[in-house]
Backbone and ligand atoms as CSV (ligand in chain L), in Angstrom:
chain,resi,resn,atom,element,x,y,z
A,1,UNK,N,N,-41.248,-70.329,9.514
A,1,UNK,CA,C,-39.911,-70.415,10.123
A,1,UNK,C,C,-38.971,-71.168,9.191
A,2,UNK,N,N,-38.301,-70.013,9.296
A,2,UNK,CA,C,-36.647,-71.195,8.578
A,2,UNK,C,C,-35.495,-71.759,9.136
A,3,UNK,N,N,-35.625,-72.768,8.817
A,3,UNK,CA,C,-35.064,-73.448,9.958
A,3,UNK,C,C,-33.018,-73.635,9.822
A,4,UNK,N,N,-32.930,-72.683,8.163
A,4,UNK,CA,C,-31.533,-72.526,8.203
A,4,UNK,C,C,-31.270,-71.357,8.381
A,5,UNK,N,N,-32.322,-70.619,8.832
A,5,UNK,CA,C,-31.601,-68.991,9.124
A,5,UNK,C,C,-31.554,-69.422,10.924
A,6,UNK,N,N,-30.629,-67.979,10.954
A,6,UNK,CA,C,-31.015,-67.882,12.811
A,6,UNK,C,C,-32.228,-67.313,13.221
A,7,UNK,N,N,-32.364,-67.663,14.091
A,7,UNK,CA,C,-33.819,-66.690,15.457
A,7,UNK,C,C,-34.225,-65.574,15.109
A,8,UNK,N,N,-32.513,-64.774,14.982
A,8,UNK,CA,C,-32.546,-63.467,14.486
A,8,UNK,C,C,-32.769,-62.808,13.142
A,9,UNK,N,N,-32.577,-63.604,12.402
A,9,UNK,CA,C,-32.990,-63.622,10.960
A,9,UNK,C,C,-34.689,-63.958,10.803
A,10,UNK,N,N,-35.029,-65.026,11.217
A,10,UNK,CA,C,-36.316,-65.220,11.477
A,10,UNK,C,C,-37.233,-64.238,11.746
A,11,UNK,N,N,-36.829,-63.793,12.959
A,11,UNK,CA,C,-37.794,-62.955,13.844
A,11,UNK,C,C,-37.782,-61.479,12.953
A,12,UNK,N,N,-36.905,-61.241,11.594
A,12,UNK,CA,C,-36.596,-60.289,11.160
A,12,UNK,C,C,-35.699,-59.286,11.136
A,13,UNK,N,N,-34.594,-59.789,11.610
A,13,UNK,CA,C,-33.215,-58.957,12.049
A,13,UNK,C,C,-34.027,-57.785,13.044
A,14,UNK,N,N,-32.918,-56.737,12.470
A,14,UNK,CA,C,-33.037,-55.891,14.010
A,14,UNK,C,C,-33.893,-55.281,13.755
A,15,UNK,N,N,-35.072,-54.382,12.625
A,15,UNK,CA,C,-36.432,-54.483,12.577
A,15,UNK,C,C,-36.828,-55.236,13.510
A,16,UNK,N,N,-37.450,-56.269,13.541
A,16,UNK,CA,C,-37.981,-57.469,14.287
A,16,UNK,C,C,-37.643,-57.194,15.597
A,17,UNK,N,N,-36.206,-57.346,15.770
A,17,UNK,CA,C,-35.927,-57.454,17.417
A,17,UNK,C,C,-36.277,-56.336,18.399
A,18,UNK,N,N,-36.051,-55.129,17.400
A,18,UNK,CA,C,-36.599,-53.916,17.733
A,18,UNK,C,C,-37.904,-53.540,18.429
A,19,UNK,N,N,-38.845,-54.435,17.068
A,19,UNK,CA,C,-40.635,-54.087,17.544
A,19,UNK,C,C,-41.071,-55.378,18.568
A,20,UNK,N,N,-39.916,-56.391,18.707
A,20,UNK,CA,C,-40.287,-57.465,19.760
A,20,UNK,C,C,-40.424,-56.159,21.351
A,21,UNK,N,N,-38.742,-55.620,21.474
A,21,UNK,CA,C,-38.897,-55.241,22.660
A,21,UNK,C,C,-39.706,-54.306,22.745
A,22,UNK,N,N,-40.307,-53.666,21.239
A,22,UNK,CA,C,-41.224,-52.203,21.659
A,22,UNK,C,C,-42.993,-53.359,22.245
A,23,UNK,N,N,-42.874,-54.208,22.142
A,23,UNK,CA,C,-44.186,-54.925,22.133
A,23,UNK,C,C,-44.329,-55.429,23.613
A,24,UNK,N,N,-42.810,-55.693,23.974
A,24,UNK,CA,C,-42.684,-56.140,25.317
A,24,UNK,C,C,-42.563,-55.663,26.894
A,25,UNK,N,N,-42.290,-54.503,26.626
A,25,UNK,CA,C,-42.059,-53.672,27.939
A,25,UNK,C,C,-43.153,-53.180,28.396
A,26,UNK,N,N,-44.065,-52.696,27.280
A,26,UNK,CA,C,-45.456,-52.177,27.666
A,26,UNK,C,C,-46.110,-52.889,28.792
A,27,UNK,N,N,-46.099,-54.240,28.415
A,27,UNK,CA,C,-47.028,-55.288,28.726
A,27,UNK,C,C,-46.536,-55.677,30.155
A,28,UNK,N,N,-44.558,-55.539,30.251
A,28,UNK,CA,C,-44.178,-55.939,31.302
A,28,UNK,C,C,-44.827,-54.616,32.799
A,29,UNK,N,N,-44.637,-53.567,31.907
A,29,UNK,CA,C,-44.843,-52.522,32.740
A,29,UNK,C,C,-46.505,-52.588,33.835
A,30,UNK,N,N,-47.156,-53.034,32.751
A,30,UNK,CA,C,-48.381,-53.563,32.963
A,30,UNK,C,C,-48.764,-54.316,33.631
A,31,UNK,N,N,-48.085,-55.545,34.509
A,31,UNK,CA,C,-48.322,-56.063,34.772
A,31,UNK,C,C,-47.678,-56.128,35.959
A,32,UNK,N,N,-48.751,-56.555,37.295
A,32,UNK,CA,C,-48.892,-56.550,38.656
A,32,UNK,C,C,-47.474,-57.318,39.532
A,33,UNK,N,N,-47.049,-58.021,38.571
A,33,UNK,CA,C,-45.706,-58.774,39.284
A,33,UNK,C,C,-44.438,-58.653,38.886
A,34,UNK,N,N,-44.623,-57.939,37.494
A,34,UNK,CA,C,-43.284,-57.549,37.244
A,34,UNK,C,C,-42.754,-56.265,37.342
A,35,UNK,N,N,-44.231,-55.232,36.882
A,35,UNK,CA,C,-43.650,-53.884,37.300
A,35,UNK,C,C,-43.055,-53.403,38.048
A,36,UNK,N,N,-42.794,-53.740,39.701
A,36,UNK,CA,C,-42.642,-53.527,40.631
A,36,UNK,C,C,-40.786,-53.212,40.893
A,37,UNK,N,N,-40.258,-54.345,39.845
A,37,UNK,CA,C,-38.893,-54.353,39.584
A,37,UNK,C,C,-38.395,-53.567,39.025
A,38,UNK,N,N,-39.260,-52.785,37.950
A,38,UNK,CA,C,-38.604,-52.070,36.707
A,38,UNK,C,C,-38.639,-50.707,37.323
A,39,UNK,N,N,-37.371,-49.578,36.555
A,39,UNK,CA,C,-37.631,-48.582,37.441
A,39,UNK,C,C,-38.720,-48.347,35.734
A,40,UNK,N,N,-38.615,-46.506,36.322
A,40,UNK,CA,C,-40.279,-45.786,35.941
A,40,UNK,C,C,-39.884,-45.734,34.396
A,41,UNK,N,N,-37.945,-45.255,34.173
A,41,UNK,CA,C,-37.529,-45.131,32.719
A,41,UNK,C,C,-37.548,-45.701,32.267
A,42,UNK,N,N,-37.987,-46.760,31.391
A,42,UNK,CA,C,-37.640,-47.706,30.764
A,42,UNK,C,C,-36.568,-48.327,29.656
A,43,UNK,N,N,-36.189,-46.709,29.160
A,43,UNK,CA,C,-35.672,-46.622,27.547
A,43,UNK,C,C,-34.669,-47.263,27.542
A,44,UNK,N,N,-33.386,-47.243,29.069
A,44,UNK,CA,C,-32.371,-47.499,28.958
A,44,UNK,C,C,-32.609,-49.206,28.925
A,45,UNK,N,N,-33.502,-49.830,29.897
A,45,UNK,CA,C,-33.582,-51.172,29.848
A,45,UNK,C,C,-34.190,-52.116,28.410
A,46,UNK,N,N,-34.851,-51.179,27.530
A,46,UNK,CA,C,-35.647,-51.559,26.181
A,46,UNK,C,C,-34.110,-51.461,25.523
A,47,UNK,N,N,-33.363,-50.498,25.366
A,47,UNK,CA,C,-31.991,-50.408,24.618
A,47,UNK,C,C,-31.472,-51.511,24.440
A,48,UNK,N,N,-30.767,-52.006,26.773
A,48,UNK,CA,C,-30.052,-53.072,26.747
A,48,UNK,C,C,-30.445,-54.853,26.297
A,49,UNK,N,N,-32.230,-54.554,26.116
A,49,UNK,CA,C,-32.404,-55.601,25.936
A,49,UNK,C,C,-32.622,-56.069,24.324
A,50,UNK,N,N,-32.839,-55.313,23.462
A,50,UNK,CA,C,-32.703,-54.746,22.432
A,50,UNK,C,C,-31.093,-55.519,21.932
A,51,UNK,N,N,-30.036,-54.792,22.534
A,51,UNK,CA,C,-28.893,-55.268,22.044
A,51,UNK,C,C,-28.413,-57.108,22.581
A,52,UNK,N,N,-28.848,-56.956,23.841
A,52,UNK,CA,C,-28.919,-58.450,23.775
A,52,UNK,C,C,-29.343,-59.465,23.730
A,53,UNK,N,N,-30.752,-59.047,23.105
A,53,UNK,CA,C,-31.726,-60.429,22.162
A,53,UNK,C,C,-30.988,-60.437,20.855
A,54,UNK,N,N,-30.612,-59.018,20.172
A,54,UNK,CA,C,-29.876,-59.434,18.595
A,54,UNK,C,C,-28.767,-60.761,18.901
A,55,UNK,N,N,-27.857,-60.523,20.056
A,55,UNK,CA,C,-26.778,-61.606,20.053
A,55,UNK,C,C,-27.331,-63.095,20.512
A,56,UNK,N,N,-28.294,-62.946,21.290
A,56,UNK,CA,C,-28.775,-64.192,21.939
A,56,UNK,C,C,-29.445,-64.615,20.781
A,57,UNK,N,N,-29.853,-64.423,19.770
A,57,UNK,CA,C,-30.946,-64.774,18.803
A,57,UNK,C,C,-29.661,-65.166,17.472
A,58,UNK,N,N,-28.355,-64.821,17.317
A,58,UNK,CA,C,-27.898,-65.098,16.349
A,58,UNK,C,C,-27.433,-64.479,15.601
A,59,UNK,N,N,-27.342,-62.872,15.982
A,59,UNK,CA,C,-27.430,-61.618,15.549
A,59,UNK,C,C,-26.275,-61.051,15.923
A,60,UNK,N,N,-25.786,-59.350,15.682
A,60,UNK,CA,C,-24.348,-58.882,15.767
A,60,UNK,C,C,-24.632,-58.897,17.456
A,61,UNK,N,N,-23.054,-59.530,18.129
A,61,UNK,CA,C,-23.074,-59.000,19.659
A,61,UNK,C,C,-22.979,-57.781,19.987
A,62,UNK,N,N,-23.880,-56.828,19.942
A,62,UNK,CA,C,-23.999,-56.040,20.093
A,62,UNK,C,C,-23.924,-55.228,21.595
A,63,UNK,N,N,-24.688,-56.614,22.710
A,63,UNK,CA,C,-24.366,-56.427,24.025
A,63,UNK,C,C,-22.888,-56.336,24.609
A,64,UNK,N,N,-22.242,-57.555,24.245
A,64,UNK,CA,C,-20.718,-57.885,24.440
A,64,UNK,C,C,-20.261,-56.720,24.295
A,65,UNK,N,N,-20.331,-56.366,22.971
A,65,UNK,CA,C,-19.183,-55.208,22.418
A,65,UNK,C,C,-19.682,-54.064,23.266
A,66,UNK,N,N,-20.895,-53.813,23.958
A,66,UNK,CA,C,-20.708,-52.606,24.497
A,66,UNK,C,C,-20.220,-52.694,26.019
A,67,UNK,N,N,-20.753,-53.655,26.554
A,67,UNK,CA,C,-21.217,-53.917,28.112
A,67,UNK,C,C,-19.762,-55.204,28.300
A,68,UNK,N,N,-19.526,-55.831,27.650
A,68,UNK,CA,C,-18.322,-57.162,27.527
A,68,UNK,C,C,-19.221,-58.797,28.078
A,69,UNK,N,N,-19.209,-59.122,28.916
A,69,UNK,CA,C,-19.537,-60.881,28.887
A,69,UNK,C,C,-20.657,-60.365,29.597
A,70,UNK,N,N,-22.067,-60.856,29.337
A,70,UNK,CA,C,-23.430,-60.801,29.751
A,70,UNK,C,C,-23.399,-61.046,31.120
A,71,UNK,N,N,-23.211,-61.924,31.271
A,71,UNK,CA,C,-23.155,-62.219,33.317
A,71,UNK,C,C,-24.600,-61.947,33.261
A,72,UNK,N,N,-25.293,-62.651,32.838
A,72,UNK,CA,C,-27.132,-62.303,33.115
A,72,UNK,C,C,-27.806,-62.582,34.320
A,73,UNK,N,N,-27.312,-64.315,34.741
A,73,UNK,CA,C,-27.655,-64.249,35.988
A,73,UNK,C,C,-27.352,-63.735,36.890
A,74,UNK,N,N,-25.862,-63.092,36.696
A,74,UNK,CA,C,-25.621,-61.854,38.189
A,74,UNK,C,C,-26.182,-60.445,37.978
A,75,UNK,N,N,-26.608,-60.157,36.538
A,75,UNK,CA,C,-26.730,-58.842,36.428
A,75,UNK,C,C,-28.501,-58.936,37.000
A,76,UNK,N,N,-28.895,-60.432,37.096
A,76,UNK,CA,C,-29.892,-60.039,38.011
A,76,UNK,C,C,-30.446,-60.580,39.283
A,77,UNK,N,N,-28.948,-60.615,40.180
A,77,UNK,CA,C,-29.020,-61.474,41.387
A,77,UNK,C,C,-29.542,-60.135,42.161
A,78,UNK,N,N,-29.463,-58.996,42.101
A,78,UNK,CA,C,-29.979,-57.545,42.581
A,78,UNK,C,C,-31.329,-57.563,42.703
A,79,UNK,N,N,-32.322,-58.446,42.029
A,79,UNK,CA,C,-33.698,-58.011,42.050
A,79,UNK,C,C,-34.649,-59.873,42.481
A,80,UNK,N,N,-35.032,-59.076,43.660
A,80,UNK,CA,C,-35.754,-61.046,43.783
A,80,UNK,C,C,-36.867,-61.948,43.078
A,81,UNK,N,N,-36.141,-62.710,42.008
A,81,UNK,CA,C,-37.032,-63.690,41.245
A,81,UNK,C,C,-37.145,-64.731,41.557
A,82,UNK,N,N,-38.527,-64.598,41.417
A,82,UNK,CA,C,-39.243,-65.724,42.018
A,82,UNK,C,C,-40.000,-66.704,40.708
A,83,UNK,N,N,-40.354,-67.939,40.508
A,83,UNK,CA,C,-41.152,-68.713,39.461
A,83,UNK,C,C,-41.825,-68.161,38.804
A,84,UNK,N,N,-42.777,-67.202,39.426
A,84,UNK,CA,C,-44.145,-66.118,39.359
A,84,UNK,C,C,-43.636,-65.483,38.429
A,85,UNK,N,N,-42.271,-64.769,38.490
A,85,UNK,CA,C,-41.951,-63.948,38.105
A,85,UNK,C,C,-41.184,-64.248,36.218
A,86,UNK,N,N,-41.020,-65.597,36.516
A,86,UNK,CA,C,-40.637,-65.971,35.460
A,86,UNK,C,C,-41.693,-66.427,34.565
A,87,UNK,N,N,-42.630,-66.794,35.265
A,87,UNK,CA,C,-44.149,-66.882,34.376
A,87,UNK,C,C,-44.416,-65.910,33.807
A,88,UNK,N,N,-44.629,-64.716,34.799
A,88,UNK,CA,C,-45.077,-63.519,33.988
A,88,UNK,C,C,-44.124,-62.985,32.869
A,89,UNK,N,N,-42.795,-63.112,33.405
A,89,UNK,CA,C,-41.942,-62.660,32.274
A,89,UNK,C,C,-42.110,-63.478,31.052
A,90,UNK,N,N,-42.218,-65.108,30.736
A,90,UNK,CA,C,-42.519,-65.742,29.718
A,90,UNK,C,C,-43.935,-65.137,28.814
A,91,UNK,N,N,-45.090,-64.839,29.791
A,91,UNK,CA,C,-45.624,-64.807,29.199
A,91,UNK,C,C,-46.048,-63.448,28.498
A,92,UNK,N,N,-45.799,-62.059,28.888
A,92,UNK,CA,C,-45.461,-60.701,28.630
A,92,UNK,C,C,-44.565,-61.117,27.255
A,93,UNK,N,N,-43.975,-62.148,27.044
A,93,UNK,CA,C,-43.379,-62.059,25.617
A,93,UNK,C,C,-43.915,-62.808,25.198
A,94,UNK,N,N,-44.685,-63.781,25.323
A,94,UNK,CA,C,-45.784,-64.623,24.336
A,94,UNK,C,C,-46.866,-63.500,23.815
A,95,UNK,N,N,-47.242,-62.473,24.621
A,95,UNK,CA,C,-48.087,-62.139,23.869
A,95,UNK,C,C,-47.449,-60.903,23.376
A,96,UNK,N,N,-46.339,-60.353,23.415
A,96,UNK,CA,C,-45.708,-59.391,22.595
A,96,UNK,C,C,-45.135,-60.480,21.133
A,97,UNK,N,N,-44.668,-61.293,20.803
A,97,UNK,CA,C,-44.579,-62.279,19.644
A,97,UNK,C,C,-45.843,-62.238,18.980
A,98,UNK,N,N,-47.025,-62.396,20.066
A,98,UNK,CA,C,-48.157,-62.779,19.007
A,98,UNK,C,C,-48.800,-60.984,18.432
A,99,UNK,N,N,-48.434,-60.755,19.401
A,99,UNK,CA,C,-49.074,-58.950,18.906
A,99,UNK,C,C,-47.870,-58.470,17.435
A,100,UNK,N,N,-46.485,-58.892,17.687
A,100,UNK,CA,C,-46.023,-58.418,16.507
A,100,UNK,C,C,-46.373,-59.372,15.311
A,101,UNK,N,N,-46.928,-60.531,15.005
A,101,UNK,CA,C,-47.275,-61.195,14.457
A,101,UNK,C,C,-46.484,-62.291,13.869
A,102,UNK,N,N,-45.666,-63.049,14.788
A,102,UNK,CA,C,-44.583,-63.877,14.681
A,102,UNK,C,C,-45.850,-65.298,14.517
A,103,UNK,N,N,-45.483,-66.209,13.765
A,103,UNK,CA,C,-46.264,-67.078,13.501
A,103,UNK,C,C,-45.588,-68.567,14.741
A,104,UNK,N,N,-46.717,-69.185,14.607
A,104,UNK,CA,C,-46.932,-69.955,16.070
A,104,UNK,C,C,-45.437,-71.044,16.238
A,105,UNK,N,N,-45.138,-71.380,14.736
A,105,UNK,CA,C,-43.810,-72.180,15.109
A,105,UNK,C,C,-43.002,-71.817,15.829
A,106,UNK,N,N,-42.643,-70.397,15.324
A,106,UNK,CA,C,-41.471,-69.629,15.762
A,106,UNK,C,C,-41.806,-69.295,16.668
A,107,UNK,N,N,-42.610,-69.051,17.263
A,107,UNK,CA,C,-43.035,-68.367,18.705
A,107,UNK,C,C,-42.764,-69.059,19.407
A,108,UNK,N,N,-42.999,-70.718,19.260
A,108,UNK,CA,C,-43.281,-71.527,20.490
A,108,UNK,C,C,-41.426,-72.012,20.286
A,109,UNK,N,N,-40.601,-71.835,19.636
A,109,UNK,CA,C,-39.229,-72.193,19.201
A,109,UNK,C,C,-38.680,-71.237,20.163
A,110,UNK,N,N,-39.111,-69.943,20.198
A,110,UNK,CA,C,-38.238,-68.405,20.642
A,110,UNK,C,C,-38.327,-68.825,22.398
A,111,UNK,N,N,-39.889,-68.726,22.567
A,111,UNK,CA,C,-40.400,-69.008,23.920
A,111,UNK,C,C,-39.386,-70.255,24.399
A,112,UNK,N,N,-39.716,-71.511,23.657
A,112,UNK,CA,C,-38.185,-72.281,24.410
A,112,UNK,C,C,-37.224,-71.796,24.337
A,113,UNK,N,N,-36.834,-70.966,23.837
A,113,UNK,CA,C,-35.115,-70.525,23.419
A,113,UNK,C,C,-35.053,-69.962,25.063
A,114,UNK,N,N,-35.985,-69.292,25.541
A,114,UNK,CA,C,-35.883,-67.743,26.955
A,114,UNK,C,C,-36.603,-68.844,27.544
A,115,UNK,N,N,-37.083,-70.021,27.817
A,115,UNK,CA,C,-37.331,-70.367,28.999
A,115,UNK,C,C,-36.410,-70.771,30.019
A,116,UNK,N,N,-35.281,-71.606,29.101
A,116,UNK,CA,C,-34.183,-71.705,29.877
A,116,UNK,C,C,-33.756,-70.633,30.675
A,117,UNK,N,N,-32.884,-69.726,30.461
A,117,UNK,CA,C,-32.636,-68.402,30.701
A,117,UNK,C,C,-33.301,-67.630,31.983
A,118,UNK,N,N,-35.095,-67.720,31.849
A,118,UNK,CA,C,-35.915,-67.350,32.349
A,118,UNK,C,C,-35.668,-68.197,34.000
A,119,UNK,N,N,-36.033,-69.549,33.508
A,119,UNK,CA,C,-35.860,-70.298,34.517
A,119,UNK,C,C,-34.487,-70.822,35.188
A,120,UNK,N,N,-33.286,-70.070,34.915
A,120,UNK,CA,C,-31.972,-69.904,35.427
A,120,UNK,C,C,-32.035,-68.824,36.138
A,121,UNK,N,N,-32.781,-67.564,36.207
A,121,UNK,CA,C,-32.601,-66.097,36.680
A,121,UNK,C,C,-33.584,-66.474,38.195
A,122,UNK,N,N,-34.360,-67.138,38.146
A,122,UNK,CA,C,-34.590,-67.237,39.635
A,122,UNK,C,C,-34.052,-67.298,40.440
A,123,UNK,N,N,-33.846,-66.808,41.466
A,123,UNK,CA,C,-32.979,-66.140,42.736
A,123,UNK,C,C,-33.349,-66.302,44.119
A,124,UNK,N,N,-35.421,-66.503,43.917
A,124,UNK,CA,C,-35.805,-66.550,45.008
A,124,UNK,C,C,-37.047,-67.323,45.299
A,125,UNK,N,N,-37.290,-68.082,46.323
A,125,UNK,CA,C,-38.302,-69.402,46.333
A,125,UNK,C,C,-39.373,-68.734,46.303
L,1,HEM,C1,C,-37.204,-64.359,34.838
L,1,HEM,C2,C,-37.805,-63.176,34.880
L,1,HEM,C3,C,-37.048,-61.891,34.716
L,1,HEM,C4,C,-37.178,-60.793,35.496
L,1,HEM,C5,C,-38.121,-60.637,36.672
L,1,HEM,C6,C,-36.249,-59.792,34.994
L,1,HEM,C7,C,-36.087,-58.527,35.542
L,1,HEM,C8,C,-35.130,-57.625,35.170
L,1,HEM,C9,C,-34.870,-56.378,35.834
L,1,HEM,C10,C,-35.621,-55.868,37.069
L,1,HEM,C11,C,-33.870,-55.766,35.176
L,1,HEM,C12,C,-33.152,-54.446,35.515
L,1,HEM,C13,C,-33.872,-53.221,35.160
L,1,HEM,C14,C,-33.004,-52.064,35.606
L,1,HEM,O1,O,-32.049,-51.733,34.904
L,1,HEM,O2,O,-33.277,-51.524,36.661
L,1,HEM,C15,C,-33.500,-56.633,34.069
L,1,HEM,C16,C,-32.508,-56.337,33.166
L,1,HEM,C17,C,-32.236,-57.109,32.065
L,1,HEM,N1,N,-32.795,-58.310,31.755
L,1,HEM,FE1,FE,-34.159,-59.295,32.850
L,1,HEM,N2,N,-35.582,-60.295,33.917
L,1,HEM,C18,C,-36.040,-61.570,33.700
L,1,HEM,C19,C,-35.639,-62.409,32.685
L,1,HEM,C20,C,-34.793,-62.060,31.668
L,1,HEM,C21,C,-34.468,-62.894,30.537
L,1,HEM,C22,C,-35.038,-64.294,30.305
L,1,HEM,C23,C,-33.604,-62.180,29.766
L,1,HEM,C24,C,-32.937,-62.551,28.479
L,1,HEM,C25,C,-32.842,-63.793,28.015
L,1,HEM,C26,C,-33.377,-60.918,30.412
L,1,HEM,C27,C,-32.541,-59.910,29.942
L,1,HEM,C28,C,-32.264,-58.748,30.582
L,1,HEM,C29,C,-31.304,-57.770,30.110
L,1,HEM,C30,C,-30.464,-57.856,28.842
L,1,HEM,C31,C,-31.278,-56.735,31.041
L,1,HEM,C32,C,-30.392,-55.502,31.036
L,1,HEM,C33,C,-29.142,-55.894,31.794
L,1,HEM,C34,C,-28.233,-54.748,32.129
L,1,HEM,O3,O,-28.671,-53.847,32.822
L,1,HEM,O4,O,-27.093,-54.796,31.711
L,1,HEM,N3,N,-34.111,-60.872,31.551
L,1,HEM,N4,N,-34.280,-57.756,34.099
């Protein structure tokens, strides 16, 4: 990790951010507590998230410019999150980081970066 580049530079620009979300949805899909939220398509939600890890990471706003101000926590006051849910979501990207082969500094740097975030989107006890 370098600690004068950004996240997004780190993690490998949009290469990187790219094979993060191809590493991540699988796993989310996969799994017993989060699938349930996602619809069956995925592509459009791998896209949007795609464009807004590049900006959240340091990268071109790519979300903004298409969609305008993130509003994340309302864009997911629609679906009920719960702690559980933010566990599983943390950890569906711990092991998509370690499957793309992001080394442990940066991993455990990124993982704090989305815990906040993670643990702001809860909605429901
Ligand atoms: C805490 C656990 C989380 C859950 C359960 C969750 C679940 C969801 C669901 C169900 C959707 C909508 C899928 C659809 O279009 O039908 C979504 C969209 C999205 N999520 Fe999350 N999410 C979580 C955390 C996060 C975090 C931490 C981030 C980023 C830091 C994030 C970024 C996004 C983005 C960018 C979208 C697309 C928004 C849009 O449609 O404009 N999510 N999420």
């Amino acid at each position: 990790m370098d600690p004068r580049l950004s996240i997004y530079d780190n993690l490998g620009g949009a290469e990187g951010i790219r094979s993060l979300v191809e590493a991540f949805y699988p796993r989310v899909q996969q799994n017993d507590v989060l699938a349930p939220l996602f619809p069956e398509d995925i592509m459009p939600v791998m896209e949007k998230q795609y464009m807004f890890l590049s900006q959240f990471f340091g990268g071109p706003a790519l979300f903004s410019d298409a969609y305008g101000h993130p509003m994340m926590r309302a864009r997911h006051l629609k679906f009920p999150i719960t702690d559980r849910h933010a566990d599983e979501w943390l950890s569906c990207m711990a092991g998509a980081l370690e499957e793309i082969g992001v080394e442990s500094d940066l991993r455990e740097f990124v993982l704090q970066r989305l815990s906040g975030p993670a643990r702001h989107f809860v909605n429901t006890p």
